[in-house]
C-alpha positions in Angstrom: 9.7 68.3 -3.4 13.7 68.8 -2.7 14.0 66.2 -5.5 12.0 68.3 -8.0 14.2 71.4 -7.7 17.0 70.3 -7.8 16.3 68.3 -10.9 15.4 72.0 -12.7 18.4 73.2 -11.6 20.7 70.7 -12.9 19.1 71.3 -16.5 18.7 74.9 -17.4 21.0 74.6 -20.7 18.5 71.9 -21.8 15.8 74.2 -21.7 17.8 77.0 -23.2 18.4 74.8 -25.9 14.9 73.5 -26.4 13.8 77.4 -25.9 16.3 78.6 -29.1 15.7 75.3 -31.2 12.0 76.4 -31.0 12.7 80.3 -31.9 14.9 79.6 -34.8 12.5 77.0 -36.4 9.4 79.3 -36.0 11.8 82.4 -37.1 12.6 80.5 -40.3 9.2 80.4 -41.2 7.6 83.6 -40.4 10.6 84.7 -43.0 8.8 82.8 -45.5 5.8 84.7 -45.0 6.8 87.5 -47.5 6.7 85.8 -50.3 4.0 85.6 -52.6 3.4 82.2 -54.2 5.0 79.2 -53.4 6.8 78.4 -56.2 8.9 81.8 -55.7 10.6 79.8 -52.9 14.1 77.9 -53.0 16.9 76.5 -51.5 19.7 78.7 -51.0 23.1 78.9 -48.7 22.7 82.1 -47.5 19.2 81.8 -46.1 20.0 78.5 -44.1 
């Protein structure tokens, strides 16, 4: 059980990595949401 915890502890960048990776993919796409047909949609610097 000792083993466990301390493997969590030696990690927690990781998983705040993992946790933002996740929130900036899912944010990128709700921003998409807005828009109202697909073809409106396109690559640009400023929104990447």
């Amino acid at each position: 059980m000792e083993h466990n915890n301390r493997e969590s502890k030696n990690k927690p960048y990781a998983k705040f990595a993992l946790i933002m990776a996740v929130s900036f993919i899912l944010m990128y796409l709700i921003m998409f949401l807005n828009v109202a047909e697909f073809s409106h949609i396109y690559n640009s610097i400023t929104r990447f």
